[in-house]
Backbone as ProteinMPNN parsed JSONL, in Angstrom:
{"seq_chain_A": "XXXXXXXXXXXXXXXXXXXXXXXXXXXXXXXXXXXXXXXXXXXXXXXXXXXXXXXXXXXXXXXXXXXXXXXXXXXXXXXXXXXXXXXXXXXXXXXXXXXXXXXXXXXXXXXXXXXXXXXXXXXXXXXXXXXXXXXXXXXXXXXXXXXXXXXXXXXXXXXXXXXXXXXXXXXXXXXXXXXXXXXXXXXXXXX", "coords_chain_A": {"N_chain_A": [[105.053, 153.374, 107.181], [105.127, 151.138, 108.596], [103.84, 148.789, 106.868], [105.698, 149.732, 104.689], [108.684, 147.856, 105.746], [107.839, 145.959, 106.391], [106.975, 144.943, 103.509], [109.477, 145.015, 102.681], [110.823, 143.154, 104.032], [109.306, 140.874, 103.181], [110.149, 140.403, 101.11], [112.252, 139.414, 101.039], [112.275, 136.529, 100.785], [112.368, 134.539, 98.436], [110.19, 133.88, 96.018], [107.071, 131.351, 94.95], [107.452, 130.745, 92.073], [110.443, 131.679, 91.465], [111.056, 129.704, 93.074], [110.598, 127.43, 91.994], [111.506, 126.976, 89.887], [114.454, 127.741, 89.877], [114.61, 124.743, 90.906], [113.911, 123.246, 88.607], [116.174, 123.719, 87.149], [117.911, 122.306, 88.78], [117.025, 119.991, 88.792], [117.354, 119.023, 85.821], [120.412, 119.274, 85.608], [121.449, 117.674, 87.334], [120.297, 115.663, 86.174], [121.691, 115.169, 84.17], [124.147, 114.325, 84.824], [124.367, 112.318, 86.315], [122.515, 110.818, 85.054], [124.384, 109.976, 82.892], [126.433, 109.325, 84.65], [125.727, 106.847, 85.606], [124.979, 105.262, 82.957], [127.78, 105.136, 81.885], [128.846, 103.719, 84.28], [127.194, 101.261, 83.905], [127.701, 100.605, 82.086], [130.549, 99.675, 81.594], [130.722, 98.09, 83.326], [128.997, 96.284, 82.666], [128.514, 96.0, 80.203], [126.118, 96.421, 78.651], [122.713, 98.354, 78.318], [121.426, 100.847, 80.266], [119.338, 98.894, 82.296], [116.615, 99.924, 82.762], [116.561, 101.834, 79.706], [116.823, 98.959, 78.304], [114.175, 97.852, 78.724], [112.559, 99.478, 78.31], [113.432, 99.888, 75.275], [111.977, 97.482, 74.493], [109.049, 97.416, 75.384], [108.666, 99.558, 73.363], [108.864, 98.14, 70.662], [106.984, 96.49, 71.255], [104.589, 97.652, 71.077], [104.974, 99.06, 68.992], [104.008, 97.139, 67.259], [101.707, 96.44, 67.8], [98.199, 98.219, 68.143], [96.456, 97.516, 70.045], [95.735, 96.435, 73.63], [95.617, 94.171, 74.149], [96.606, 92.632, 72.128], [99.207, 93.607, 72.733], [99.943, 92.416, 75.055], [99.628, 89.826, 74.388], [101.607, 89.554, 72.769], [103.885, 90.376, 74.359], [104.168, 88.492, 76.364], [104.818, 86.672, 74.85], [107.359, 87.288, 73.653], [110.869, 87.003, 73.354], [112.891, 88.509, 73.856], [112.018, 90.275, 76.008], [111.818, 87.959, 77.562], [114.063, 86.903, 78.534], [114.811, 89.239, 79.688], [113.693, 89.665, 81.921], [114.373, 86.682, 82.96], [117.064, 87.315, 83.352], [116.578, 89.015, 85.799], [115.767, 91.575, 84.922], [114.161, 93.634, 86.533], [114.186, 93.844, 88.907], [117.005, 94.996, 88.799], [116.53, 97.251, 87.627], [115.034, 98.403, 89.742], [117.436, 98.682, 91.554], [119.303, 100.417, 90.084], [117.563, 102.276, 89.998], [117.098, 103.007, 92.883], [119.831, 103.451, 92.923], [120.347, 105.697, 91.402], [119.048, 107.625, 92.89], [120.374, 107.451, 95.947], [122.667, 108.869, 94.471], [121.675, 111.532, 93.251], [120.8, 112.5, 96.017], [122.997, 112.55, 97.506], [124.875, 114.596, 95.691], [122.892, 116.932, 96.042], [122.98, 117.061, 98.783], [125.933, 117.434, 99.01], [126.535, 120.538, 97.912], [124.677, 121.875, 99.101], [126.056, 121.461, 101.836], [128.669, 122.6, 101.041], [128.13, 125.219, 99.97], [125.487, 126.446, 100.984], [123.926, 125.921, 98.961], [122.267, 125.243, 95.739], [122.906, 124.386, 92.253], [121.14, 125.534, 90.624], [120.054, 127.473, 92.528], [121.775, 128.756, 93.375], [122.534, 130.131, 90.551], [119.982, 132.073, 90.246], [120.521, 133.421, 92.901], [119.944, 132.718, 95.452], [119.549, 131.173, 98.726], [120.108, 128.876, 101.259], [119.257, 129.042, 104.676], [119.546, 128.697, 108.658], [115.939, 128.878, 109.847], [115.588, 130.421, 112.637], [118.074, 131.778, 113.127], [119.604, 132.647, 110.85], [121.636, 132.05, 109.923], [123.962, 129.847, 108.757], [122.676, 126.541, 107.828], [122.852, 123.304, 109.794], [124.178, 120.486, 109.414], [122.762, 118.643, 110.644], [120.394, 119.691, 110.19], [120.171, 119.927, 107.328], [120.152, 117.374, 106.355], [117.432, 116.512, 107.698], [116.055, 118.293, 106.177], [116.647, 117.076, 103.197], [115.545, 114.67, 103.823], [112.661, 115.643, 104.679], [112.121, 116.019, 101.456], [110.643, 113.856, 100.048], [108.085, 114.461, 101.731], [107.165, 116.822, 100.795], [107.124, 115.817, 97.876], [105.968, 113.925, 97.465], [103.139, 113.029, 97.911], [101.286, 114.209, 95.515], [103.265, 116.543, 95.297], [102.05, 118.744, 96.713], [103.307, 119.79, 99.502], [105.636, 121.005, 97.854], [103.865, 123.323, 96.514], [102.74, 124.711, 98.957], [104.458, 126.362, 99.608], [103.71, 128.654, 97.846], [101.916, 129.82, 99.501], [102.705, 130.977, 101.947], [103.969, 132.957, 104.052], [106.705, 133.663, 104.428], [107.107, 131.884, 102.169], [108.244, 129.391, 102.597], [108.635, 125.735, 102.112], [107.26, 122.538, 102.651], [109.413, 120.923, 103.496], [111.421, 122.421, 103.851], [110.095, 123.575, 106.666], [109.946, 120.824, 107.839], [113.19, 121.077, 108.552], [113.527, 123.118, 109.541], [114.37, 125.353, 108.103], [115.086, 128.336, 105.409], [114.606, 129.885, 102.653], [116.795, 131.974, 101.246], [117.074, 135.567, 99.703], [119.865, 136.445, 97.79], [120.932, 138.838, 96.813], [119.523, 140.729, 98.137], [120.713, 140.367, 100.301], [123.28, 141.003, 99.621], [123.36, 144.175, 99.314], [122.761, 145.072, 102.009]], "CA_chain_A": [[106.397, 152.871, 107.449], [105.24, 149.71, 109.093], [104.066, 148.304, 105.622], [106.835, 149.03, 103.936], [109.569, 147.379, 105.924], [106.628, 144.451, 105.761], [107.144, 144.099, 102.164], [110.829, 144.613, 102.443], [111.261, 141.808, 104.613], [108.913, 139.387, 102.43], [110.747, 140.306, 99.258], [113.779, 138.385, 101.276], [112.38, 135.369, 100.953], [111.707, 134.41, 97.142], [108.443, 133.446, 95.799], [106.928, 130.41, 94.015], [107.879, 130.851, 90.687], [111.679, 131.205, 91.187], [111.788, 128.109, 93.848], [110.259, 125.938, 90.853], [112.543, 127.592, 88.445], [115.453, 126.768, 90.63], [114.554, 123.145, 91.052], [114.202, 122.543, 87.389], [117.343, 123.92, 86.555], [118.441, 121.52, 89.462], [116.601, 118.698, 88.04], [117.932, 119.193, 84.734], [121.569, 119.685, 85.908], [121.633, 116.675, 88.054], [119.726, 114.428, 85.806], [122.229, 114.935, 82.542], [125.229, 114.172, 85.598], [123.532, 111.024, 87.025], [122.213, 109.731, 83.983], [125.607, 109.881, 82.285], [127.621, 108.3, 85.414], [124.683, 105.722, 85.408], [125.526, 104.959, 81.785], [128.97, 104.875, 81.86], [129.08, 102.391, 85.135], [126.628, 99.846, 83.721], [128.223, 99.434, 80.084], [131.773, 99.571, 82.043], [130.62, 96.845, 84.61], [128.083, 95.178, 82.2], [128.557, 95.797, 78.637], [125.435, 96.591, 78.459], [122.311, 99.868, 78.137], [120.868, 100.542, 81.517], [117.53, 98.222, 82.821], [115.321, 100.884, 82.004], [116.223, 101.571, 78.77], [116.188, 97.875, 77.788], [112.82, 97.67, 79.303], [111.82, 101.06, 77.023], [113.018, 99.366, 73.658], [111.198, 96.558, 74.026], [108.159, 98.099, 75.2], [108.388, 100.179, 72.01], [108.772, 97.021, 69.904], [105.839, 95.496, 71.071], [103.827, 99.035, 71.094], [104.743, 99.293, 67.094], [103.46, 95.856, 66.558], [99.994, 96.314, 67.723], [97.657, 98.88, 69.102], [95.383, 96.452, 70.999], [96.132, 96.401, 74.412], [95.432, 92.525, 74.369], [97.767, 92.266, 71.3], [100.328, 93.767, 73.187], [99.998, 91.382, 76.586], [100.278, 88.897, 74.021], [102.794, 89.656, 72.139], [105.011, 90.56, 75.121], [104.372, 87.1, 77.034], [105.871, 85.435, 73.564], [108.428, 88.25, 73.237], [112.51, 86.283, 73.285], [113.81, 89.805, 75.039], [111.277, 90.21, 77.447], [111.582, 86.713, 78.604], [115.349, 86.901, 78.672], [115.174, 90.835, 80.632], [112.858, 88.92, 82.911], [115.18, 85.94, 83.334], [118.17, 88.195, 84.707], [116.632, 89.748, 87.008], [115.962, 93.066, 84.966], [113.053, 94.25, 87.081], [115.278, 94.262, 90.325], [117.868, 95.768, 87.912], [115.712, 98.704, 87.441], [114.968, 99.101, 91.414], [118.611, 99.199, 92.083], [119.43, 101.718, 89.022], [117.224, 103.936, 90.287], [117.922, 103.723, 93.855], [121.481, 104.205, 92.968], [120.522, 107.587, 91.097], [118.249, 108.506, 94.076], [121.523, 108.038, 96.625], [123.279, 109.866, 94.186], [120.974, 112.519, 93.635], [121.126, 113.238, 97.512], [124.598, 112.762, 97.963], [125.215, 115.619, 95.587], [122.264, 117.621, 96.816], [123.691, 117.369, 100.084], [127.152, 118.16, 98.569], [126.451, 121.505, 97.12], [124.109, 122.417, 100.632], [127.151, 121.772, 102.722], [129.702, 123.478, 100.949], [127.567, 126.299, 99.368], [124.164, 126.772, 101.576], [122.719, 126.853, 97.718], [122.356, 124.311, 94.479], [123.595, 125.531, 90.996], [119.534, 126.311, 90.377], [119.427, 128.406, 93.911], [123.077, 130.069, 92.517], [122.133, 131.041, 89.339], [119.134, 132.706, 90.515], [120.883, 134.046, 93.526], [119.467, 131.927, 96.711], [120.719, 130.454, 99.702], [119.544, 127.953, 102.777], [119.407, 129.346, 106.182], [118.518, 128.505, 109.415], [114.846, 130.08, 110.281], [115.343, 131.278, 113.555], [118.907, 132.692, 113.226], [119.254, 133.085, 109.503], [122.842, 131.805, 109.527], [124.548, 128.228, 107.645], [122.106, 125.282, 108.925], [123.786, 122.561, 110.61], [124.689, 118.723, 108.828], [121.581, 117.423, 110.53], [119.012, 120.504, 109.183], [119.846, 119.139, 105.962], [119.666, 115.333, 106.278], [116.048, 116.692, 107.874], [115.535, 118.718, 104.999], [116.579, 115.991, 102.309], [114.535, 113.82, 103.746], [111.826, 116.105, 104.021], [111.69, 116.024, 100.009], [109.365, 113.138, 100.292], [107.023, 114.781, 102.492], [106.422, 117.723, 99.8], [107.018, 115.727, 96.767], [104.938, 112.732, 97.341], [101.113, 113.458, 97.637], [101.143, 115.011, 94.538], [104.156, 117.916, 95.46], [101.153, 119.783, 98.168], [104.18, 120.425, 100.239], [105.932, 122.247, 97.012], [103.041, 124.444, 96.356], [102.921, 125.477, 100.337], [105.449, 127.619, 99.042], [103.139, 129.815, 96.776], [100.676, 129.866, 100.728], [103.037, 131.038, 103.478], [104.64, 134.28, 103.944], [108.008, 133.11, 104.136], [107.516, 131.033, 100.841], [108.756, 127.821, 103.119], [107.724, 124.494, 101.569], [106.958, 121.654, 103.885], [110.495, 120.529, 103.901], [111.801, 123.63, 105.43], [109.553, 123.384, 107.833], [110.435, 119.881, 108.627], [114.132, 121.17, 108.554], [113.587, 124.613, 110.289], [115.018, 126.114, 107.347], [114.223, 129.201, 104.659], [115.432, 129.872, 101.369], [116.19, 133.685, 101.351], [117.22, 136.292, 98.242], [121.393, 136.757, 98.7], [120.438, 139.808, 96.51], [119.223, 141.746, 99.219], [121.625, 140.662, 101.807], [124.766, 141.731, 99.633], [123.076, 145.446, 99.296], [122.48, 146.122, 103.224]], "C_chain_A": [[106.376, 151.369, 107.763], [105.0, 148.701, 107.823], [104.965, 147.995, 104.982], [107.959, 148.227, 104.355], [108.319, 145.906, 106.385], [106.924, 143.922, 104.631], [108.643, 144.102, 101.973], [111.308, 143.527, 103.112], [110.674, 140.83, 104.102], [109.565, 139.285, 101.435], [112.435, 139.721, 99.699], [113.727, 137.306, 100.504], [111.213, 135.551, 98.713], [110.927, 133.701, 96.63], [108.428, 132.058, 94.781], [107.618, 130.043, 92.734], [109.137, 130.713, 90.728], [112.014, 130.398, 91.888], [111.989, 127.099, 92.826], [111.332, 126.031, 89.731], [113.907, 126.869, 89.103], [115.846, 124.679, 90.442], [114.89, 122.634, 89.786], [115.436, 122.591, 86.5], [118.253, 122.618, 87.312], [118.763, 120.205, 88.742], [117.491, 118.373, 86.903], [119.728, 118.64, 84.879], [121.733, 117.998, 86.172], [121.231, 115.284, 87.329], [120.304, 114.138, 84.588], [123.558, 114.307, 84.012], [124.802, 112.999, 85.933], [123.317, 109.861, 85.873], [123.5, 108.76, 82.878], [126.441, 109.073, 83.263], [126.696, 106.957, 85.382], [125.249, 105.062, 84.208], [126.729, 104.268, 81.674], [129.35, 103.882, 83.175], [128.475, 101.474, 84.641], [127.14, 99.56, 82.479], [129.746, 99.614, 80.716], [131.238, 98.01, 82.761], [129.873, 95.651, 83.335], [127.672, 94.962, 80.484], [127.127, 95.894, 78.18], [124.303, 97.899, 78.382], [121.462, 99.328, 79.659], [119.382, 99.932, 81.558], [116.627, 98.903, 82.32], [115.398, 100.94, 80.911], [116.291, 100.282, 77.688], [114.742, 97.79, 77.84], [111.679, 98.629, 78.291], [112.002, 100.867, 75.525], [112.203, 98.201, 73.901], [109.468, 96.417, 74.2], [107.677, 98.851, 74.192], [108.34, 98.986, 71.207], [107.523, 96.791, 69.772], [104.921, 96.903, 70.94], [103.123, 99.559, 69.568], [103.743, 98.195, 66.46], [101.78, 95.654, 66.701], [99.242, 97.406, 68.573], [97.152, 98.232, 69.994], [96.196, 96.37, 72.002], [96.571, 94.845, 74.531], [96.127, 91.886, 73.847], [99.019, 92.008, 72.024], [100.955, 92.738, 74.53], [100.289, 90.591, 75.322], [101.536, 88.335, 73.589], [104.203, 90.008, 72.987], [104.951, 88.991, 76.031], [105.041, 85.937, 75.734], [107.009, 86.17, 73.155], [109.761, 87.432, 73.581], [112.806, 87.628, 74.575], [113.049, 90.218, 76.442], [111.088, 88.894, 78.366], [113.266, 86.861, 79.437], [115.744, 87.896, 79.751], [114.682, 90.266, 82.0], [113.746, 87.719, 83.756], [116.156, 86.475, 83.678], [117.728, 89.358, 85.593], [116.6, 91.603, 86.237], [115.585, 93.929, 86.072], [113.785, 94.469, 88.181], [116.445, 95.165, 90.103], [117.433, 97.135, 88.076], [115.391, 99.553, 89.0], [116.683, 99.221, 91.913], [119.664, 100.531, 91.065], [118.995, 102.57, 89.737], [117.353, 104.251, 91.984], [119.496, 103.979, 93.789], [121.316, 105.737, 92.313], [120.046, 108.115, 91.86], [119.661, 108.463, 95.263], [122.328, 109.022, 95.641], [123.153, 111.121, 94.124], [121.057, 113.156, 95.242], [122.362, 113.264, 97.826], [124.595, 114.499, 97.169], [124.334, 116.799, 95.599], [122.969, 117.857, 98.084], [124.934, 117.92, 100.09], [126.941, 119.772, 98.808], [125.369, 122.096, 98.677], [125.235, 122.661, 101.197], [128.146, 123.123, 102.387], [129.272, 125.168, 100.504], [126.239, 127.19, 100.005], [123.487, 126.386, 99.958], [122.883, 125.388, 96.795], [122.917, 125.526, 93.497], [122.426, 126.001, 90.705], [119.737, 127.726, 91.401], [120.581, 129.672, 93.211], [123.195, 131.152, 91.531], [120.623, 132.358, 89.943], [119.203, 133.213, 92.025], [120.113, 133.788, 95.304], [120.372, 131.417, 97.509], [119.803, 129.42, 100.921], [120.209, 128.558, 103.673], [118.43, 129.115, 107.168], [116.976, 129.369, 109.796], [114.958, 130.547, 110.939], [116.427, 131.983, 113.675], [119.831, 133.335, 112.152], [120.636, 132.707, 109.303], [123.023, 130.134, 109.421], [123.391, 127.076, 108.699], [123.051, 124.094, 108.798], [123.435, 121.56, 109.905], [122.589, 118.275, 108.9], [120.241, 118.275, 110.046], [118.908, 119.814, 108.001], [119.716, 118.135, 105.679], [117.686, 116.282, 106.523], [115.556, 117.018, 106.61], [115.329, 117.864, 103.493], [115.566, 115.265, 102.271], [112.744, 114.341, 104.116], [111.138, 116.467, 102.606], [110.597, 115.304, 99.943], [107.928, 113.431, 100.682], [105.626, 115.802, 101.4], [106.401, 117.314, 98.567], [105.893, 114.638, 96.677], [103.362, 112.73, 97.038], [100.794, 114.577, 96.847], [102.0, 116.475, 94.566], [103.0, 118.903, 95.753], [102.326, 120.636, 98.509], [105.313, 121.74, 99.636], [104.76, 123.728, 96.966], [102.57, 125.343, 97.869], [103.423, 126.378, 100.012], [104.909, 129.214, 98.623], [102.272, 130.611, 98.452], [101.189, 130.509, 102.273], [103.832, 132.458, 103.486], [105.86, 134.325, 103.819], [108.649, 132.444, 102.732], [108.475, 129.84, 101.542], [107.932, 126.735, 102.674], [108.215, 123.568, 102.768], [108.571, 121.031, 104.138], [112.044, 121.299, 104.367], [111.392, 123.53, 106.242], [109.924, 121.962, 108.958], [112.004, 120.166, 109.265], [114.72, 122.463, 109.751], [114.493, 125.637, 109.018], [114.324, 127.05, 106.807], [115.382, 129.673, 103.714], [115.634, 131.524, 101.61], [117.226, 134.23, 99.732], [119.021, 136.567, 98.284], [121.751, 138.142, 97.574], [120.701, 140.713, 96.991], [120.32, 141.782, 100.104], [123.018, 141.609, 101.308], [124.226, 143.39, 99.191], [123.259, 146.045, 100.554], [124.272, 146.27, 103.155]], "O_chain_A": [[107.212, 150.541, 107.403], [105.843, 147.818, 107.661], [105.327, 146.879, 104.611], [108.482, 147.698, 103.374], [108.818, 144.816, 106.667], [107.139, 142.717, 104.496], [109.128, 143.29, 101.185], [112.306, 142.966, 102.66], [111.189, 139.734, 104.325], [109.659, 138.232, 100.805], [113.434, 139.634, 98.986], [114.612, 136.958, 99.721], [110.267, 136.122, 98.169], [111.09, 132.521, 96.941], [109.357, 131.71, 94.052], [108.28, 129.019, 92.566], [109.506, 129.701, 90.133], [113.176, 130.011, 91.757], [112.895, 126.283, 92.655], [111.783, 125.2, 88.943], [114.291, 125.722, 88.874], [116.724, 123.888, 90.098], [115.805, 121.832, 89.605], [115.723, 121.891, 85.528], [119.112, 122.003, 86.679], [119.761, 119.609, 88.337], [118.338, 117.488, 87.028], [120.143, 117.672, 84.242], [122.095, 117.217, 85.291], [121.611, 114.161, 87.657], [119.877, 113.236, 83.868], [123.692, 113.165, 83.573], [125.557, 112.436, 85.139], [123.679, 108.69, 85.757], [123.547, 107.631, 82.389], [127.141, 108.171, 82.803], [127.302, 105.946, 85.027], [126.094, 104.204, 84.464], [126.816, 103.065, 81.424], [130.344, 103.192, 82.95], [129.114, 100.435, 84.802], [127.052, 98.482, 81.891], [130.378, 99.771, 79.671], [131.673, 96.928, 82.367], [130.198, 94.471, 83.199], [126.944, 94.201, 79.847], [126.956, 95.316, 77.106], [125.009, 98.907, 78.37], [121.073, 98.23, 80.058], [118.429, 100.42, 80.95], [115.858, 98.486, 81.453], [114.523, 100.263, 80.37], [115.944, 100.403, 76.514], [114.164, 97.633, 76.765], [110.553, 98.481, 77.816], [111.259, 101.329, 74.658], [111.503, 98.117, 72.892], [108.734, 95.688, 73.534], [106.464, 98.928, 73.995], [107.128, 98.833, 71.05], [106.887, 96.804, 68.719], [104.363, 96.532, 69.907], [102.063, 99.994, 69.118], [102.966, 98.311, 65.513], [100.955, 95.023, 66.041], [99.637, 97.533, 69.732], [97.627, 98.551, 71.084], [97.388, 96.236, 71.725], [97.662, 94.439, 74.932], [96.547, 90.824, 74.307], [99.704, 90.987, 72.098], [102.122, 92.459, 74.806], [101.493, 90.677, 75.083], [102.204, 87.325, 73.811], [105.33, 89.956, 72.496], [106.059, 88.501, 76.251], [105.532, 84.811, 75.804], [107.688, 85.674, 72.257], [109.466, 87.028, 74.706], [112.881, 87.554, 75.802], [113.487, 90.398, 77.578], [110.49, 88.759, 79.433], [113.481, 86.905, 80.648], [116.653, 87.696, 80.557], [115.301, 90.45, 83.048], [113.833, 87.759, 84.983], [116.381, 86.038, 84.807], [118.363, 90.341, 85.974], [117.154, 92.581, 86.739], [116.333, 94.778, 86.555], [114.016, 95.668, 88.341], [116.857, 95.952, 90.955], [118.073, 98.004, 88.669], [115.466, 100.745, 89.299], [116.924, 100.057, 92.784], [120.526, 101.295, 91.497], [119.644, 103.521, 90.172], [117.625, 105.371, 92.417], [120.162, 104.646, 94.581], [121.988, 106.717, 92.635], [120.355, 109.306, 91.909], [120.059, 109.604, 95.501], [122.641, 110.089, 96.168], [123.956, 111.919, 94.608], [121.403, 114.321, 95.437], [122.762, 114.188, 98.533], [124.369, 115.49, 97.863], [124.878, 117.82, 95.179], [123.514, 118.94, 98.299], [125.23, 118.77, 100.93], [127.202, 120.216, 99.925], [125.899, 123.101, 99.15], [125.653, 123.818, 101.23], [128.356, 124.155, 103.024], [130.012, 126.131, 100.705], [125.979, 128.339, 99.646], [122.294, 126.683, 99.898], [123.628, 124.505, 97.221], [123.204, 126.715, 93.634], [122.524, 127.197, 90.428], [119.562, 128.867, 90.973], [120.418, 130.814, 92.782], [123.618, 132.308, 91.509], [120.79, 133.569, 89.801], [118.116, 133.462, 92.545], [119.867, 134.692, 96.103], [121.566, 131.207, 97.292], [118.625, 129.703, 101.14], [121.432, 128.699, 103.677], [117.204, 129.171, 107.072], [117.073, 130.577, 110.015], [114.572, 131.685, 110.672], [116.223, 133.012, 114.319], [120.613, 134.26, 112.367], [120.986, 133.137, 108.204], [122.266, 129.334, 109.97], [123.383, 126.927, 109.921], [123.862, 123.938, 107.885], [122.236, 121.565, 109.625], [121.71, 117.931, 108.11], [119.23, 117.723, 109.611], [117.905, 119.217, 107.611], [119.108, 117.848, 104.647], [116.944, 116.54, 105.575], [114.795, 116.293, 105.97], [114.313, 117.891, 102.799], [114.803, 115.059, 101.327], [111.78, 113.612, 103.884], [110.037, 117.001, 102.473], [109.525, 115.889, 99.79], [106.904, 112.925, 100.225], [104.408, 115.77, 101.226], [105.805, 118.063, 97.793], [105.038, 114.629, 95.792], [102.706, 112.443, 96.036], [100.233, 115.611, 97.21], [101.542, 117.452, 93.972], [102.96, 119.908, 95.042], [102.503, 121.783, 98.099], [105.725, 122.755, 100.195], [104.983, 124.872, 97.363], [102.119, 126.487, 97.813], [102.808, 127.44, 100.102], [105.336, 130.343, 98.865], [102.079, 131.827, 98.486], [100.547, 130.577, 103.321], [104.282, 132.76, 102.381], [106.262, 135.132, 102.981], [109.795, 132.386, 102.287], [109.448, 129.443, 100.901], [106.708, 126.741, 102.804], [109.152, 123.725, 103.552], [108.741, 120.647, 105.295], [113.112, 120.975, 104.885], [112.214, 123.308, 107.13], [110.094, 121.928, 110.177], [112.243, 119.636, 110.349], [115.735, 122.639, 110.424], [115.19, 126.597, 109.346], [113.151, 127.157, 107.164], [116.591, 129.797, 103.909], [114.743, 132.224, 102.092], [117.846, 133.5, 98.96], [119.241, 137.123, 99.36], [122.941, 138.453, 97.537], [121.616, 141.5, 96.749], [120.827, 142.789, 100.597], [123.637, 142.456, 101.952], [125.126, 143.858, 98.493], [123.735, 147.177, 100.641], [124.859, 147.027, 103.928]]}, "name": "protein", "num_of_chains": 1, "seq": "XXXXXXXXXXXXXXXXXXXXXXXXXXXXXXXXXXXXXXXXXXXXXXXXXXXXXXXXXXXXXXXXXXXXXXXXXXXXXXXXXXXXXXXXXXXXXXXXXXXXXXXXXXXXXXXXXXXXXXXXXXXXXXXXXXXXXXXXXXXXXXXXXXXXXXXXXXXXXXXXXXXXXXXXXXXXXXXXXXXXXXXXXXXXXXX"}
């Protein structure tokens, strides 16, 4: 008896495989929404294709023009567009692009927490965020914690993701920073 309500209480909390699954649907989701308002603000504001992918044709340019690594240094220090991307300030361009998709990215991460406990990944595959110790909605500042716990598990090679696959709970390091736990909403709408 004691076993089984053992494995019925781990099979709350859902395992490796559909956290990652989740995420990438996340990823995915968030990164056709982002990339597209990205887009559409910098050729509204600037008539132009965003920093990066200037930076990515002309890298291809010079890429076609020569294998040689040495070619290529050359041929990009005499390049017209790479002097020009260089002369406005692309390269700073490119750090404020992408921290503007990284606030955005958390804004509507944090969105979709607040109002939902869940992402459209966690939704589809039937998940939720709750507090660990009393299993009900975590509070504003769990999830700032938790947000900014992303870092913790994505950085040194996403360790803190694969925790996940290592703990009985299936909590990755930024639950833990958060006090949170993903659980199955499955199970709960059966009891």
């Amino acid at each position: 008896m004691f076993l089984l309500n053992r494995k019925k209480e781990e099979s709350i909390y859902p395992g490796f495989m559909v956290r990652i699954l989740s995420s990438v649907i996340d990823i995915g989701l968030a990164t056709l929404i982002i990339l597209t308002l990205c887009i559409m603000l910098y050729k509204t504001l600037y008539h132009e294709t965003l920093p990066t992918q200037e930076l990515r044709d002309i890298m291809n340019e010079v890429a076609q023009a020569s294998s040689s690594l040495n070619e290529q240094s050359q041929i990009l220090s005499s390049n017209e567009k790479y002097r020009n991307f260089k002369a406005k300030g692309g390269f700073t361009s490119i750090v404020l692009e992408q921290s503007l998709q990284m606030i955005l990215l958390a804004g509507m991460v944090l969105f979709f927490w607040i109002r939902t406990q869940s992402t459209p990944g966690k939704m589809l595959l039937s998940m939720k965020i709750v507090d660990m110790n009393t299993m009900n909605k975590p509070t504003i500042f769990q999830y700032i914690r938790r947000i900014l716990g992303y870092a913790i598990s994505v950085l040194p090679l996403g360790i803190g993701l694969f925790y996940i696959a290592f703990n009985k709970k299936h909590r990755a390091l930024h639950d833990v920073v958060a006090g949170t736990v993903v659980v199955s909403t499955k199970l709960q709408n059966k009891k």
